[in-house]
N, C-alpha and C positions, 0 to 999 in steps of 0.2 A: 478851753472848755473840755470837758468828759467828752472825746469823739473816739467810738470804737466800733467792733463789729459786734454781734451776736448769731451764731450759727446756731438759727432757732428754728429752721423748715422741717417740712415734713421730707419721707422720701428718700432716696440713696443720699448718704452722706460721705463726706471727704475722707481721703485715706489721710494718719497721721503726718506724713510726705508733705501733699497737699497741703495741710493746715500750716506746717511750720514754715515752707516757703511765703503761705498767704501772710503769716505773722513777723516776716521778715520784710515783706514789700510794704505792709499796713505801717510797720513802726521807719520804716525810709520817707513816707508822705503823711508821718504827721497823728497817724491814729495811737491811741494811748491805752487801749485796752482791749481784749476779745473774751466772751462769751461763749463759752462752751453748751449748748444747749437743746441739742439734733432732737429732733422730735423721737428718730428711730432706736434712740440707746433708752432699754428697756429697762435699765437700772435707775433712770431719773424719772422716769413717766408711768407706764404703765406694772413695772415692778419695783416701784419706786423703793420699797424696803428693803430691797436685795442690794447687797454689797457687787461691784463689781469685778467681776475673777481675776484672779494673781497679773495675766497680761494686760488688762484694761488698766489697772490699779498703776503697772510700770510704766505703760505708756502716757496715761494723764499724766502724772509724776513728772517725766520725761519733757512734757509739752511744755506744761506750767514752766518748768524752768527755763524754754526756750525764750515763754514769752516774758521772762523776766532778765534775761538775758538783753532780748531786745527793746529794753523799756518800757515794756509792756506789764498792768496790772491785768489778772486775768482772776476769772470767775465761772462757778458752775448753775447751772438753772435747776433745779430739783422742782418736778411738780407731785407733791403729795394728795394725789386726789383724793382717795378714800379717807383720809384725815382730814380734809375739808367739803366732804361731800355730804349727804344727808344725816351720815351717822353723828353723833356727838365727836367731840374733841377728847375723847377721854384722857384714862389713862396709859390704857393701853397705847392709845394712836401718840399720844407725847413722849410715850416711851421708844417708839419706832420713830420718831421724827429724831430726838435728840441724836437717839443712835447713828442713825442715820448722816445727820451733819457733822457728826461726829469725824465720822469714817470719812468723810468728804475733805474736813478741815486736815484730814492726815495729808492732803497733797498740798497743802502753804498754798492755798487760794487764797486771793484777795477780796473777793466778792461774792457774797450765796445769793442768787435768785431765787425766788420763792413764786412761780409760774402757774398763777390757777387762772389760767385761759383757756377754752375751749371746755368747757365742764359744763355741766347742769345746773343754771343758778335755784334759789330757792330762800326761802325769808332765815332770817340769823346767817346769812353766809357773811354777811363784812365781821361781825361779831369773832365770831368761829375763827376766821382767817387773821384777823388782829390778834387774837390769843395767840394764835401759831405764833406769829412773827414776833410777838414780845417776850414767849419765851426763850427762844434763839436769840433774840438783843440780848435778855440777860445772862445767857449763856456765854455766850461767843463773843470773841470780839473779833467782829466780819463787819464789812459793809454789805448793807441789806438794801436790793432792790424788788417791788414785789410789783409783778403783772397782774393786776384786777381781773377778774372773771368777765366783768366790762369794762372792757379797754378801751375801747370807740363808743363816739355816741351814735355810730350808724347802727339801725334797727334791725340790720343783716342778723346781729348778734341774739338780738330778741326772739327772732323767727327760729331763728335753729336751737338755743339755749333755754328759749324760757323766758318771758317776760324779767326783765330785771329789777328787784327787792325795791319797792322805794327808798328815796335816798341812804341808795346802795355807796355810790363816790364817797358822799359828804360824812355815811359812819365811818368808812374805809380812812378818811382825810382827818376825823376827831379821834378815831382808835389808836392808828398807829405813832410813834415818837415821831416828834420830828428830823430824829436824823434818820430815818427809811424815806428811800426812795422810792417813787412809783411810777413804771413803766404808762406811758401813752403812745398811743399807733395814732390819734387823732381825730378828726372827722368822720373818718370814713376807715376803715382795716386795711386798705393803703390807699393814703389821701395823696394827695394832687399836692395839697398845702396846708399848711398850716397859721389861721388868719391866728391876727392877736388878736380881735373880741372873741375869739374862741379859745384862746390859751391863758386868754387871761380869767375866761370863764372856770375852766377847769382848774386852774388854781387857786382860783375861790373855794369849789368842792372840795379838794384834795388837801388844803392847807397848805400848799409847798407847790413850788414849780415845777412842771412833768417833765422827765425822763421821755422823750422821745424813742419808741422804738419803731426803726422807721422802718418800713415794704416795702422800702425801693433798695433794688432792684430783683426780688427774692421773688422765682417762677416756679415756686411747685403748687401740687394739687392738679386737681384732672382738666381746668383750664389756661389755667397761666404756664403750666409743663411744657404747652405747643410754642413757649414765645421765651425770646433771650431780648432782656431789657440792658440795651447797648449803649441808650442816649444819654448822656450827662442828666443828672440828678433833675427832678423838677422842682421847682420854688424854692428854696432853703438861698436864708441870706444871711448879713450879719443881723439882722433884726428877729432871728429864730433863736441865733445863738445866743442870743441876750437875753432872752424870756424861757428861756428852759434849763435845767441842772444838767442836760447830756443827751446825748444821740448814740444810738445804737442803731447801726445798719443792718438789715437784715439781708444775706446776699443772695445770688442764684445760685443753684442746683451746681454749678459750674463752677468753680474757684478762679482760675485763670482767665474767664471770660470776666467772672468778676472787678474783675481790676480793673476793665475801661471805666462801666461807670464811679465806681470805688474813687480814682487817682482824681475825677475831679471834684468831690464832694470838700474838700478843706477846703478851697480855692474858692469853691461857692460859699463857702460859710464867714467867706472877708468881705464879699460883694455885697454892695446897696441894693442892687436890682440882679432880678434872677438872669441866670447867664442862657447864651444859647446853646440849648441841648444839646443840637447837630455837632453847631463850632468844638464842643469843649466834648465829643466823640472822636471827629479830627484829628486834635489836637491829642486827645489821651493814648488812642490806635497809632498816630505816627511817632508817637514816645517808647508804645510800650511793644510793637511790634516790629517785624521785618517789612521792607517795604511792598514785596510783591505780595505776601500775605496780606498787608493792612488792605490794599488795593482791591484784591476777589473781596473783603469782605465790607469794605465801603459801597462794594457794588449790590452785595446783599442786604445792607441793613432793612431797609423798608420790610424786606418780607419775611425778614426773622423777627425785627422787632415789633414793629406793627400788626403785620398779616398774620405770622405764624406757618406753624409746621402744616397744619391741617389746610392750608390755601394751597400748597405745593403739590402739584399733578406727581403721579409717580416715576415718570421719570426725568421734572426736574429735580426730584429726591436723589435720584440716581444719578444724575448731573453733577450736583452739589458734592456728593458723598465723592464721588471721583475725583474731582477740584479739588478738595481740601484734604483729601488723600493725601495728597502729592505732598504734602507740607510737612516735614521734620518739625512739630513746633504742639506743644500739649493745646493750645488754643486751638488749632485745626484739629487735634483731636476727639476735643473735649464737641466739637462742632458735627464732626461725623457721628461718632456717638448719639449727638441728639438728634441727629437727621435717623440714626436705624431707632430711636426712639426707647433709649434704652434709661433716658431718665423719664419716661413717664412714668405717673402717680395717679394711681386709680384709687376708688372706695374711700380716699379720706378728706373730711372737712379739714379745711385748713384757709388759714386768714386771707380772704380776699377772693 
């Protein structure tokens, strides 16, 4: 099946370093693709029209071909807001949008995402947003995946966005071709699980089987920041991977912590019955670390994962930060770091 990452958080993002080692261990256990999609690069989101400068341009270039190297299809997320927001689609905005993927397709991507999540819904948005994406089909020969404005059917979305368009899904499902793809987070902006009366619900709406893009294990924003999600994946079986076109993990703030939960998510996607969390933490810390490291940090999990930074008196902060000091090893780094609190994310909504 399509199992890959998407690096789609909000908040500090990965140095190139970081990404091409994460695209070397994803294509060693089995992942097939990564998603390029930081909320914080202002040339896909918020300056979406803007080309990105001579060094951004070498270094995507750069990646793309690493992750192709290692078997890896890879793709960019573009969120064109203001060409999908209250103004028309004109012509103007088509004429920035073309360009725009234009300049994108110059790095031999495999994939354009088309990202209009977290925006302001409003009546004609499936309409609007179907234009976009069928003029890029006939343009381009990419594979198109597109993230609905309503992604989940949790009413989180509705409070914060705007009630959502009446059968907003089911135009989104009879507009676009059948060969786009469309992004689902599920139940909830990161669900627990995903039932089949539920998936097979939304396949109804959307005319096609969802694109899973899954919240687990991905800790930004101003509450999930205080907590590193360590445990083996929740519910995902072979009975998910059967009923969906692909999974896209969304990972933490952290790259290298990433991998615990990461290394066992294929392994859950052969299973009949969901695995145990703990065990297949375990099992993925004594594979992927040194053993006296794995040890300080199986004694921590509870109150990283669970409890959080914000339960931690100040000086078991101080505690911990000296403990993991000691460690030659980026995972203890990446751990100290979040104990001086240098991946929090303040001010922005973001999924979950």
């Amino acid at each position: 099946m399509n199992l890959g990452l998407v690096e789609g958080f909000y908040g500090r993002t990965y140095s190139w370093s970081e990404r091409r080692e994460l695209v070397t261990f994803l294509a060693s256990r089995g992942y097939d693709h990564y998603f390029y999609a930081p909320k914080a690069d202002a040339c896909l989101r918020s300056h979406w029209t803007q080309k990105h400068d001579p060094r951004q341009v070498r270094a995507l270039r750069a990646f793309g071909a690493h992750c192709k190297r290692q078997g890896l299809t890879w793709g960019i997320g573009l969120s064109p807001l203001t060409a999908g927001g209250e103004g028309q689609f004109d012509e103007r905005s088509s004429k920035d949008l073309l360009r725009r993927v234009d300049e994108l397709m110059a790095l031999s991507i495999d994939h354009l995402l088309l990202l209009f999540d977290d925006m302001p819904g409003h009546e004609g948005l499936a309409e609007r947003q179907c234009a976009m994406v069928d003029l890029l089909r006939r343009t381009f020969p990419l594979r198109l995946i597109v993230c609905p404005t309503y992604y989940s059917t949790s009413g989180v979305l509705d409070r914060i966005f705007g009630q959502r368009p009446i059968r907003y899904l089911e135009q989104l499902g009879e507009g676009l071709d059948p060969s786009v793809e469309v992004f689902w987070s599920g139940p909830d902006v990161c669900s627990e699980s995903y039932p089949n009366e539920h998936l097979a619900e939304v396949a109804t709406a959307i005319n096609r089987r969802p694109w899973i893009w899954d919240n687990y294990p991905v800790n930004d924003g101003p509450r999930m920041c205080g907590f590193l999600h360590l445990l083996g994946f929740p519910p995902r079986t072979r009975q998910l991977a059967e009923r969906v076109a692909g999974i896209s993990v969304n990972p933490m703030s952290q790259p290298w912590l990433s991998r615990l939960p990461l290394a066992t998510l294929p392994d859950a996607l052969k299973m009949e019955q969901p695995m145990d969390r703990r065990q297949a933490f375990l099992d993925s810390g004594s594979r992927l670390l040194p053993g006296p490291l794995f040890a300080v940090l199986r004694e921590s999990l509870d109150r990283f994962h669970s409890e959080g930074l914000d339960s931690l008196a100040p000086a078991e902060v101080t505690a911990a930060t000296d403990t993991y000091s000691r460690f030659d090893h980026p995972v203890a780094r990446e751990i100290v770091s979040w104990l001086r609190g240098d991946f929090r994310v303040e001010g922005e909504w973001v999924a979950g």
